[in-house]
LUMKOL-971476 format. One record per residue: x, y, z of N, C-alpha, C in turn. Coordinates in steps of 0.1 Angstrom, whole numbers. Last residue first. Layout:
! LUMKOL-971476
nx | ny | nz | cax | cay | caz | cx | cy | cz
X | Y | Z | X | Y | Z | X | Y | Z
...
This chain:
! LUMKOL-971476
nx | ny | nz | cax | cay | caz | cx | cy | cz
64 | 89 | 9 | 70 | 93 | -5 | 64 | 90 | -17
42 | 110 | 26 | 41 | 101 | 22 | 55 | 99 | 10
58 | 125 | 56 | 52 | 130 | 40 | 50 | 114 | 39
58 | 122 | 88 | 64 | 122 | 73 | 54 | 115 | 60
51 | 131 | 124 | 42 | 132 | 111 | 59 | 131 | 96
61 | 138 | 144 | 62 | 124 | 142 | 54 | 125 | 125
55 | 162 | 152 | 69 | 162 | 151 | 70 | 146 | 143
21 | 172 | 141 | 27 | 166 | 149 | 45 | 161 | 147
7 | 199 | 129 | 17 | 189 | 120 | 21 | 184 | 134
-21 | 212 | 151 | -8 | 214 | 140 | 0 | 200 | 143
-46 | 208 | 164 | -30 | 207 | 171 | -19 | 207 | 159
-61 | 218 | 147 | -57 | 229 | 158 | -46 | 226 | 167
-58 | 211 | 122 | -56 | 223 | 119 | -58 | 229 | 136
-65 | 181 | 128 | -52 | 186 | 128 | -47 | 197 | 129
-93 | 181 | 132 | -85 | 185 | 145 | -73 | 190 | 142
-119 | 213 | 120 | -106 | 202 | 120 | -99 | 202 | 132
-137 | 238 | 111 | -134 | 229 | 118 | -126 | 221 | 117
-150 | 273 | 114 | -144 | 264 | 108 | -138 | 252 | 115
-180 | 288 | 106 | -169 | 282 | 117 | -159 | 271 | 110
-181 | 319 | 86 | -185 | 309 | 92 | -179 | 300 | 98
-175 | 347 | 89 | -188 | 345 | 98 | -186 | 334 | 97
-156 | 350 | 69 | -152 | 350 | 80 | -160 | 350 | 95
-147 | 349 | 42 | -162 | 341 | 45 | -155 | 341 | 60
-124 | 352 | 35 | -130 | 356 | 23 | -150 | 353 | 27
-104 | 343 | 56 | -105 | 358 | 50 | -117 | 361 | 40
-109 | 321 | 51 | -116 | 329 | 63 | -118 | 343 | 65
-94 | 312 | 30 | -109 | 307 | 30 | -120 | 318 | 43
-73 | 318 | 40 | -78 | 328 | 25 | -97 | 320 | 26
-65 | 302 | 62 | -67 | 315 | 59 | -72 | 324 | 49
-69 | 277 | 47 | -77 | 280 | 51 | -80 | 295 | 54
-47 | 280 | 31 | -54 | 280 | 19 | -65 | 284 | 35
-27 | 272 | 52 | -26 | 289 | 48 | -37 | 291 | 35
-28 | 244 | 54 | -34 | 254 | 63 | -31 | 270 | 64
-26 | 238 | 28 | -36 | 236 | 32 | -41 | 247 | 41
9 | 240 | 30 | -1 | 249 | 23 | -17 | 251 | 22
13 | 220 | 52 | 10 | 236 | 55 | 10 | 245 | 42
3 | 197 | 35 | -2 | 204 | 44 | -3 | 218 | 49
-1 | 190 | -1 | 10 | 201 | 5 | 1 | 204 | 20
-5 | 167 | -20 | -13 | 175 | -12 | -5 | 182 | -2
-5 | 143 | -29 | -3 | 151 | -40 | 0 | 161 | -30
-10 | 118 | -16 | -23 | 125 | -23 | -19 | 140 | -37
-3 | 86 | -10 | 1 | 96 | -15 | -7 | 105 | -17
-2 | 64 | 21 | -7 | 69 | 9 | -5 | 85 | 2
11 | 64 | 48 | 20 | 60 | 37 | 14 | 62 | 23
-5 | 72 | 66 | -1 | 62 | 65 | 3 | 57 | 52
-4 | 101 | 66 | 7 | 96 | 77 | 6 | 80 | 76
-16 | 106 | 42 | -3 | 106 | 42 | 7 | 100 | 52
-42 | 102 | 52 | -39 | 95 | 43 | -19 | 95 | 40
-46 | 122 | 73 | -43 | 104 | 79 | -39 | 95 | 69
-42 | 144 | 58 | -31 | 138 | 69 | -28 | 127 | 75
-63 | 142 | 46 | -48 | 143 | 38 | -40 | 136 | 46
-82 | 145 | 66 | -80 | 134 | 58 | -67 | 131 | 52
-76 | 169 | 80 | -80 | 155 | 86 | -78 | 143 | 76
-80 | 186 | 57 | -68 | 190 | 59 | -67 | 170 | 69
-108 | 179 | 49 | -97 | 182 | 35 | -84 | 179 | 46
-130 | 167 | 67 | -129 | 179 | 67 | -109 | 174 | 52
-162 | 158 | 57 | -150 | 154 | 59 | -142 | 162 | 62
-191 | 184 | 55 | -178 | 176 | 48 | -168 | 168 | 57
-212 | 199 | 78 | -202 | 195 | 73 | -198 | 184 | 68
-250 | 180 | 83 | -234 | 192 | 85 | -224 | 190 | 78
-281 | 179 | 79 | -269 | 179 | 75 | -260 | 185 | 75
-309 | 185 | 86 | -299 | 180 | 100 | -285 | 180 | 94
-327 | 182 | 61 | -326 | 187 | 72 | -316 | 177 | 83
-315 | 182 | 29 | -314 | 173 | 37 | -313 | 180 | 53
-315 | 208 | 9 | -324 | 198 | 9 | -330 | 184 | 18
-288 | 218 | 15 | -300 | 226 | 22 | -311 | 215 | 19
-262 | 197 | 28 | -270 | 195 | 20 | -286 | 206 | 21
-231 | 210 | 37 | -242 | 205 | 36 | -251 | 206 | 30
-199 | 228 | 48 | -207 | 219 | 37 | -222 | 215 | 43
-167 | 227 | 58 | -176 | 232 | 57 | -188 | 222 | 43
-141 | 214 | 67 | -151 | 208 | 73 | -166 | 214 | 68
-119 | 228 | 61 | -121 | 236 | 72 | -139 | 226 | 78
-121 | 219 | 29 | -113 | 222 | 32 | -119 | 232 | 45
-136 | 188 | 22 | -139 | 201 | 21 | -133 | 209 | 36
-139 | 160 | 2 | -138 | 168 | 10 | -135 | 179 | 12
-144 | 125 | -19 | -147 | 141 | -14 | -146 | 149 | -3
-120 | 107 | -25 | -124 | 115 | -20 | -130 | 124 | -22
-107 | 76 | -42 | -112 | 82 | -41 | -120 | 91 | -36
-103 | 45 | -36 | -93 | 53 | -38 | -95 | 67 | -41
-113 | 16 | -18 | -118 | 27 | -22 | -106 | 40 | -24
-107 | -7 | -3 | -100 | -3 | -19 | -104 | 8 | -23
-115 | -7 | 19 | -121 | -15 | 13 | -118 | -19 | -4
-96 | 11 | 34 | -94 | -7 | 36 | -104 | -15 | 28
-111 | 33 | 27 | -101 | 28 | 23 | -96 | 15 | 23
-130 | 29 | 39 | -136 | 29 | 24 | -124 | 25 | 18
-129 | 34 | 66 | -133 | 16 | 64 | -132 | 22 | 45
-116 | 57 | 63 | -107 | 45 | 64 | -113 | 35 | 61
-139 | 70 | 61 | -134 | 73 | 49 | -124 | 61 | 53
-147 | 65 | 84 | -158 | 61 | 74 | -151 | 61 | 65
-135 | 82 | 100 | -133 | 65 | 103 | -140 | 60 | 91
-138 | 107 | 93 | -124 | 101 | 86 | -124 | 86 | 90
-167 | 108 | 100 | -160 | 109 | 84 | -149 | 101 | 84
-182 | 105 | 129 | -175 | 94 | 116 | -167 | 96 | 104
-199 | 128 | 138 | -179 | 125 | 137 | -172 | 112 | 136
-218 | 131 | 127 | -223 | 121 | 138 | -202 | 121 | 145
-212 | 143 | 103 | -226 | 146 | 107 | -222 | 141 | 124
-197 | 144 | 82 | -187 | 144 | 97 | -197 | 147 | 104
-199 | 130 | 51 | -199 | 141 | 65 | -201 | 137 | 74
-181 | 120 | 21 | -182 | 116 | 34 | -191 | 129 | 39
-183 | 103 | -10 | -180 | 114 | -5 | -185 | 114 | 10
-163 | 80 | -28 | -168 | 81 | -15 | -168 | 97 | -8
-157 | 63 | -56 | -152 | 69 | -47 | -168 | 70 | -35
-167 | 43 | -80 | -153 | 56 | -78 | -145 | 56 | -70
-181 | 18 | -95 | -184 | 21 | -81 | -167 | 29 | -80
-173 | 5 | -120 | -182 | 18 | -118 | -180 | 25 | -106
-158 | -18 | -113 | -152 | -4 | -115 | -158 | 7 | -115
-191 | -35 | -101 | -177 | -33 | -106 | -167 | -24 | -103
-217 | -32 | -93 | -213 | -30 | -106 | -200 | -29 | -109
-219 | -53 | -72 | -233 | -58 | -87 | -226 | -46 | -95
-201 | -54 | -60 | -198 | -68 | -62 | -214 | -65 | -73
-198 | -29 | -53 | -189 | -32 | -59 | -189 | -48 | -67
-221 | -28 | -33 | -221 | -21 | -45 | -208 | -27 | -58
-210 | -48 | -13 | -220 | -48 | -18 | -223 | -44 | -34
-189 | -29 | -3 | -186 | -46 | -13 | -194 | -49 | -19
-203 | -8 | -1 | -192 | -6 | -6 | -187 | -20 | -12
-217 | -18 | 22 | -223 | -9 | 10 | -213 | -9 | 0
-200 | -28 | 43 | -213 | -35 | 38 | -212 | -32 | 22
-185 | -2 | 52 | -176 | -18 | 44 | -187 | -24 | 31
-200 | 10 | 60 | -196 | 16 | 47 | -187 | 4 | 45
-214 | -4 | 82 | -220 | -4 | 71 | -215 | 4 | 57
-188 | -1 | 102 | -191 | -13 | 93 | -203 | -12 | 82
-184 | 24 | 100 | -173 | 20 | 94 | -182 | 3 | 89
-214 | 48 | 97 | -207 | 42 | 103 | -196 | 33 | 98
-236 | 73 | 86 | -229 | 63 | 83 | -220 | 56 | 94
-249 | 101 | 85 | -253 | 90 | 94 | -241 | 73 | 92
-245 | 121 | 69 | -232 | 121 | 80 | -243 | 112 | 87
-259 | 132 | 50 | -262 | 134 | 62 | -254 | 133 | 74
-248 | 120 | 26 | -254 | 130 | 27 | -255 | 133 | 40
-228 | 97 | 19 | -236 | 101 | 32 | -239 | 114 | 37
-219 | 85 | -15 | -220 | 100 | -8 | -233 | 94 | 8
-202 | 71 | -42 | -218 | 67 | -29 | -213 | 78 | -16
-204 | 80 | -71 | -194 | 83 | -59 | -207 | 78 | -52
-196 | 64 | -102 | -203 | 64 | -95 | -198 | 69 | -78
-191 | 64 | -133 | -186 | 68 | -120 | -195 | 72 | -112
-202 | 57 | -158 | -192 | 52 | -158 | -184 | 52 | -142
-236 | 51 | -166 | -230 | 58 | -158 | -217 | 50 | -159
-257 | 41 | -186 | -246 | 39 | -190 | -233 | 43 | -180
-279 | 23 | -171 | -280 | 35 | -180 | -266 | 40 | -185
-266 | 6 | -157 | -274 | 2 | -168 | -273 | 14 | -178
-256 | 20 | -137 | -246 | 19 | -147 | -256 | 12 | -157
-283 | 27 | -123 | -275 | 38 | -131 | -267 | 32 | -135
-291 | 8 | -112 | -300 | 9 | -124 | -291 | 24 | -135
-269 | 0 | -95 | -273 | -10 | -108 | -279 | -2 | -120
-275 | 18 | -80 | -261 | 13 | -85 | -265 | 9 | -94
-301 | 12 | -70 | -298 | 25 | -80 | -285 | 23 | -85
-299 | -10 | -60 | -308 | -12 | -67 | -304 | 0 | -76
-276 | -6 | -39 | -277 | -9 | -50 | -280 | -13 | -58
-293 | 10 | -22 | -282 | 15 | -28 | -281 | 9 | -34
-311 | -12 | -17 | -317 | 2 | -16 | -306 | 10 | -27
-298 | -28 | 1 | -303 | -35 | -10 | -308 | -21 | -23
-288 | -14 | 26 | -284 | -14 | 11 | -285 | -26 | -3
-317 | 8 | 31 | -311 | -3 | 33 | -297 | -2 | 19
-316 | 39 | 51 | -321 | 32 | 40 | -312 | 21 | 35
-342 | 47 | 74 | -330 | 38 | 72 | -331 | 39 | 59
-355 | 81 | 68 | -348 | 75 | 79 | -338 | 62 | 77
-366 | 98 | 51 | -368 | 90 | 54 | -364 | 78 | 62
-350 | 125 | 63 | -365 | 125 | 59 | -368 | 108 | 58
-324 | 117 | 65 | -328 | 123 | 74 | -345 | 125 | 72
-314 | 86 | 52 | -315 | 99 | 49 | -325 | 106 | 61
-281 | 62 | 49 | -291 | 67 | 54 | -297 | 82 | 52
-266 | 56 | 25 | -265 | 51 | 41 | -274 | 54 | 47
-273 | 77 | 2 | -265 | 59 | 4 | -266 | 48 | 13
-275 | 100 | 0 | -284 | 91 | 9 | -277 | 75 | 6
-265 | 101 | -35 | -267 | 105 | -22 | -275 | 97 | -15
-243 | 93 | -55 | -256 | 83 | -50 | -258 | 85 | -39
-232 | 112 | -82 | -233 | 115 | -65 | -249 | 103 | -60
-218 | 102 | -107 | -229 | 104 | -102 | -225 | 104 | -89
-198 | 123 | -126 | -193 | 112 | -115 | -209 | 116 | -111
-190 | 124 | -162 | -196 | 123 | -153 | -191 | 116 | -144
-159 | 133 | -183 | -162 | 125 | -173 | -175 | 126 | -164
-163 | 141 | -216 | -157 | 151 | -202 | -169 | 138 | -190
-146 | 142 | -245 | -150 | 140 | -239 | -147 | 147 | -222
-160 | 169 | -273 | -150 | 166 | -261 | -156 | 154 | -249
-178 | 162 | -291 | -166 | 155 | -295 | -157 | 158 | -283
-209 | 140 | -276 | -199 | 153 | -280 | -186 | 152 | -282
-222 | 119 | -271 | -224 | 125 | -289 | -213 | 137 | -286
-221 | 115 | -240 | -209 | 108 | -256 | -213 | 108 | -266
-239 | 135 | -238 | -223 | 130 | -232 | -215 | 124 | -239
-263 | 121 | -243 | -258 | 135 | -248 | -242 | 138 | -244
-260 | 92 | -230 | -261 | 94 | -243 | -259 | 107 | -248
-265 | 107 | -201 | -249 | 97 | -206 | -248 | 98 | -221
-289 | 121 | -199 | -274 | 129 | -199 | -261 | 123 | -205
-303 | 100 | -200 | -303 | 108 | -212 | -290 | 120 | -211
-295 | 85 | -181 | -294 | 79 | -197 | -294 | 90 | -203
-306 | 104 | -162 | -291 | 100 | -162 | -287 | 96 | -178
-332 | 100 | -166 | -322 | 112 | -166 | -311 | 113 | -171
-335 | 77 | -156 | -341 | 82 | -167 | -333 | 96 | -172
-326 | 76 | -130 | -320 | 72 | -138 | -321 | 70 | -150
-348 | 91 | -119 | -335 | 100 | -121 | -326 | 86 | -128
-369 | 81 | -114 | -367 | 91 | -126 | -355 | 95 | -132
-368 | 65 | -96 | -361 | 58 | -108 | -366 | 70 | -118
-367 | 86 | -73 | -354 | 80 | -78 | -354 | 74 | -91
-389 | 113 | -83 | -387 | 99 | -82 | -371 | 95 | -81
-384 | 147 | -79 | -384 | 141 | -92 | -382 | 124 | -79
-366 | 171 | -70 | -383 | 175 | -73 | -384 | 163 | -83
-344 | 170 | -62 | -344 | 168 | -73 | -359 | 170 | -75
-347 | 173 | -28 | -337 | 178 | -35 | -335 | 181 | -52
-374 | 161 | -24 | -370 | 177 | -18 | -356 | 181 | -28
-372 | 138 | -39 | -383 | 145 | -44 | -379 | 162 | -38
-349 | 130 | -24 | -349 | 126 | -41 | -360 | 139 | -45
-358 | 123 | -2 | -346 | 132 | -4 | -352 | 136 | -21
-378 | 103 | -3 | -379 | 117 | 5 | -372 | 123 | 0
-367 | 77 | -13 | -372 | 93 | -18 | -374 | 103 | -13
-327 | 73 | -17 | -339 | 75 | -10 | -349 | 83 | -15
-312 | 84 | -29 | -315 | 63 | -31 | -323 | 66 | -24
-306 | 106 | -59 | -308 | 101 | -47 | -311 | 88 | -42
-282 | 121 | -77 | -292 | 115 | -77 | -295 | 113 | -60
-258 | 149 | -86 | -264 | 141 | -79 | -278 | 136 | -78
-232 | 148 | -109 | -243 | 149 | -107 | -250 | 137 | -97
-200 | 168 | -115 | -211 | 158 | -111 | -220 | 161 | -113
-181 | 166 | -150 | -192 | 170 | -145 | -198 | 162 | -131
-145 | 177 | -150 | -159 | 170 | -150 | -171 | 177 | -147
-139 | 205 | -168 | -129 | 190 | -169 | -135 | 179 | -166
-159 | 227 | -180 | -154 | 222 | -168 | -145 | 208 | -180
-170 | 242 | -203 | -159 | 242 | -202 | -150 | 231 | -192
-195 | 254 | -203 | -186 | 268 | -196 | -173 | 261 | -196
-207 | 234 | -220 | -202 | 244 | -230 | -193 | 254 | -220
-208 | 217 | -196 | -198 | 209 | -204 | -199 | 225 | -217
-223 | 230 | -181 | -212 | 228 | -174 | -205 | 225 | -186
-247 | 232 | -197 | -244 | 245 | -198 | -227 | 239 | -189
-254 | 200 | -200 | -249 | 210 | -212 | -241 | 222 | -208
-261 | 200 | -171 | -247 | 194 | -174 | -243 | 203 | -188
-283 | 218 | -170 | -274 | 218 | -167 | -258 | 213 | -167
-299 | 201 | -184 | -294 | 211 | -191 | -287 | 216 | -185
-302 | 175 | -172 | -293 | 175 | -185 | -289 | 188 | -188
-295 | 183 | -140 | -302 | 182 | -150 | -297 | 180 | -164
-276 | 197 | -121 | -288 | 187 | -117 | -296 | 181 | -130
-242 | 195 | -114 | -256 | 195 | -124 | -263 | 190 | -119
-209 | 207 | -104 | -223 | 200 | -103 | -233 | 204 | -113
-177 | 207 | -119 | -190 | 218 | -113 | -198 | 209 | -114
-141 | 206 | -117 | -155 | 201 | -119 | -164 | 205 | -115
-109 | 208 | -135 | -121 | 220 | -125 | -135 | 209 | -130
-80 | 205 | -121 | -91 | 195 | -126 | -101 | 204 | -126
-49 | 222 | -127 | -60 | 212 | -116 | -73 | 208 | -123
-33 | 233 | -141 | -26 | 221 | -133 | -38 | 216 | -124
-42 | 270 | -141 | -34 | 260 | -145 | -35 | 244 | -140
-58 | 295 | -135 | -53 | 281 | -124 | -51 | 273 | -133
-72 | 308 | -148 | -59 | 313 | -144 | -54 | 305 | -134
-88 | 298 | -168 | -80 | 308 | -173 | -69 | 312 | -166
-106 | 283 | -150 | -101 | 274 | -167 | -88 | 287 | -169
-113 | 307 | -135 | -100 | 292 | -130 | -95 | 284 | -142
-128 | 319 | -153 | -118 | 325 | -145 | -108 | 316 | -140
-149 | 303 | -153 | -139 | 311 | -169 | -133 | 310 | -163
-160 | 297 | -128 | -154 | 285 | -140 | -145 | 293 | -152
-171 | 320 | -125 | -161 | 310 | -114 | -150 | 303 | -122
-188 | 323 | -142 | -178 | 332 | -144 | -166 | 322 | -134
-207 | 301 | -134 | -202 | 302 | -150 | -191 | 316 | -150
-216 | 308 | -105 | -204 | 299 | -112 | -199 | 297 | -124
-229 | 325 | -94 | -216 | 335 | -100 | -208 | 320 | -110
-246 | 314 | -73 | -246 | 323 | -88 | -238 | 325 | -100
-241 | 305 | -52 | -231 | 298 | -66 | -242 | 307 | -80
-258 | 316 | -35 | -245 | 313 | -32 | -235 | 312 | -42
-284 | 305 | -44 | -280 | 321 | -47 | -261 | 321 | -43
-297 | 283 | -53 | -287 | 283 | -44 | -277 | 299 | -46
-320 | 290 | -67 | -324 | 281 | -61 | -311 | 280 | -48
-314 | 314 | -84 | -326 | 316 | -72 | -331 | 302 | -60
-298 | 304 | -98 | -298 | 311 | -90 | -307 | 311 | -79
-306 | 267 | -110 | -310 | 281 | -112 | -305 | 289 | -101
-270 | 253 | -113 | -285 | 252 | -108 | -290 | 269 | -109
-243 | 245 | -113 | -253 | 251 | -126 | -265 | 246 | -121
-219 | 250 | -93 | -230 | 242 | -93 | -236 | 251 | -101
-180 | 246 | -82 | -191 | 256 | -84 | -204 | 249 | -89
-158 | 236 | -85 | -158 | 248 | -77 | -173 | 257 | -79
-137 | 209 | -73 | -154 | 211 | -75 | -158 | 229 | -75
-105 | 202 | -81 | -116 | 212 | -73 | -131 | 209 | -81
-80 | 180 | -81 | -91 | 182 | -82 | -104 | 195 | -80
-58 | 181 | -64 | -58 | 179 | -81 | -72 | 182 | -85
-39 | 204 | -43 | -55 | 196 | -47 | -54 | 192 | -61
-17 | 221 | -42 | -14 | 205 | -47 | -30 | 196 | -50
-18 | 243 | -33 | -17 | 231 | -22 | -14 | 220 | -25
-31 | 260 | -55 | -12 | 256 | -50 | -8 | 246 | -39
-57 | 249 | -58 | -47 | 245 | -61 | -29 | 243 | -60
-62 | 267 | -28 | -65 | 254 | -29 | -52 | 245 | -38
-57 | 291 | -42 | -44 | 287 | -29 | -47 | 275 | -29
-76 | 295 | -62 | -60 | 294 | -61 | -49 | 288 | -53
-97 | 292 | -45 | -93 | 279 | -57 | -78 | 282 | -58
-95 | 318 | -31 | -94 | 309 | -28 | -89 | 295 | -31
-97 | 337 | -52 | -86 | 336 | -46 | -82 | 322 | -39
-121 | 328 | -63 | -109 | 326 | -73 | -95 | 323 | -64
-136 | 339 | -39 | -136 | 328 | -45 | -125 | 320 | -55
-130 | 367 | -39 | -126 | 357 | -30 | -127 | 344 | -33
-144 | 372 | -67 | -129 | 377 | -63 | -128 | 367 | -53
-169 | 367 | -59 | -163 | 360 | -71 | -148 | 359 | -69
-178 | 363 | -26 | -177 | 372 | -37 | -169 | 362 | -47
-198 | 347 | -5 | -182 | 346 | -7 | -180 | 355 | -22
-223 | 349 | 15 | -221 | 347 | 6 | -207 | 351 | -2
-233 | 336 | 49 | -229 | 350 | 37 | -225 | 344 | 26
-240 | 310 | 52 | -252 | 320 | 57 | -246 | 334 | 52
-236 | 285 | 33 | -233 | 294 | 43 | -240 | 301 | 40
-246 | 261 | 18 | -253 | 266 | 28 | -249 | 279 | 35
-228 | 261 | -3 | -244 | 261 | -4 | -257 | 262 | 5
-202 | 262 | 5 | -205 | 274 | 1 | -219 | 274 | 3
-191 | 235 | -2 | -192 | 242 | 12 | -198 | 252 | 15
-200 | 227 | -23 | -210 | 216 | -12 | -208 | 227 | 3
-184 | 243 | -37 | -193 | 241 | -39 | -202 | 239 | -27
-157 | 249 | -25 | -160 | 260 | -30 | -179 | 259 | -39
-150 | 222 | -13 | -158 | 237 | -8 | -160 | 251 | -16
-144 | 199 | -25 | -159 | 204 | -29 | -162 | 216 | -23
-114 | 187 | -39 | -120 | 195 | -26 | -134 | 201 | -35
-107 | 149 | -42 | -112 | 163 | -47 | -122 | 177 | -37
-79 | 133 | -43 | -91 | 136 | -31 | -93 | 152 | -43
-68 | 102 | -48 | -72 | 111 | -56 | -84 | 116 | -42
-42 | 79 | -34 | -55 | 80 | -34 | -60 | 98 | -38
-13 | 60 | -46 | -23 | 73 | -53 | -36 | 73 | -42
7 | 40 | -25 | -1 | 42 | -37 | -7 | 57 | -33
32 | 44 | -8 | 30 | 51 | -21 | 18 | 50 | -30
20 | 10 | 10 | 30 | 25 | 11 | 33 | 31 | -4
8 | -12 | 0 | 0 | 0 | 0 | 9 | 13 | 0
């Protein structure tokens, strides 16, 4: 295991942003991704093509997106979709990927997507097939929210998850992230879900986006690791949540994870104390909201070496 790759993509300038209670200017925002990428993040999420008036927050993200395609070099830029037409408008502003999130539960499904789960794999097809008529290709990663459980309708099994697993790689999905919307998860049912899902679609099955609802993330994110799971979402200071999923808090937190990924020998790319001067630009730029991690309060322990 010492040196392999695990790929972590930071979502706060999306997942983290869509709830806070002020709202981060375009300028600060750039600044931000900036410092993110000089950290080494390969990946950023930095923004969501949904109507304005639905997450006023990420207004701004078709200019978000010029502006990083144009002045951040070296990192991945991927923006959320809810809808085919949204994905179109992600894949003409340019992004590297597209997500999109579905739900396995309905409660969630109908508050967050105004639409059935097996709608949404109806969807999905039709986004996969417009997706590969275009001559650039550009990677979907479905978000299979509620995975674990959802706060409106309470358990949800994982027979449940990978009934949608299934019915989305049918539809042609290539990536699939199984996301705990809520932060109800635990280490042995993300083992469960995770072999489970893996054993009806394969390679499909990505990654693993985590919250720190219950302060499971980073044990949740280990059982994913030990499960082969090589793939992260997280969000730099812990920030995030779902407004469609009442009770949902923060992200995994970015800097917590890097660190346990590094201190045990896996690679991320991922510059710590450039992390923890990316958070100052993150507080400088949004300084009403709280910010959380443990590493970032007892700083780099003397025992701590890089991954090589």
């Amino acid at each position: 295991m010492t040196g392999e790759f695990v790929s972590i993509c930071e979502v706060g300038p999306r997942d983290g942003l869509q709830i806070a209670k002020t709202r981060m200017t375009t300028d600060d925002k750039v600044t931000w991704i900036k410092s993110l990428a000089a950290a080494g993040i390969p990946e950023i999420e930095v923004g969501s093509f949904v109507p304005p008036r639905v997450i006023p927050q990420l207004a701004d993200t078709a200019e978000v997106v010029a502006r990083v395609l144009a002045e951040v070099p070296n990192v991945v830029v991927q923006a959320l979709a809810p809808n085919l037409r949204g994905a179109q408008n992600a894949y003409n502003a340019g992004v590297h990927k597209v997500s999109m999130p579905v739900s396995v539960s309905v409660g969630h499904s109908k508050a967050n997507l105004n639409r059935e789960p097996s709608k949404s794999i109806e969807v999905m097809k039709e986004v996969m097939d417009w997706m590969k008529a275009q001559e650039r290709h550009v990677p979907v990663i479905v978000g299979a929210s509620t995975a674990f459980g959802c706060s409106i309708d309470g358990v949800v099994s994982t027979a449940q998850t990978v009934a949608m697993c299934e019915g989305l790689a049918k539809a042609g999905v290539e990536h699939i992230m199984l996301a705990d919307t809520v932060g109800y998860a635990h280490p042995a049912q993300v083992k469960e879900v995770v072999r489970a899902v893996r054993e009806a679609v394969g390679p499909v099955l990505y990654g693993l986006h985590l919250h720190d609802t219950c302060g499971l993330g980073i044990a949740n994110a280990l059982a994913g690791l030990e499960e082969g799971v090589r793939a992260f979402d997280s969000c730099l200071a812990g920030l995030g949540g779902c407004p469609y999923a009442p009770g949902a808090s923060g992200n995994v937190v970015t800097e917590d994870l890097v660190f346990m990924l590094e201190s045990m020998g896996f690679r991320t790319g991922i510059d710590i104390p450039k992390l923890l001067e990316s958070r100052k630009v993150l507080h400088a730029g949004l300084p009403a909201e709280p910010m959380h991690g443990q590493m970032p309060k007892a700083g780099l322990p003397p025992t701590f070496r890089k991954a090589a």
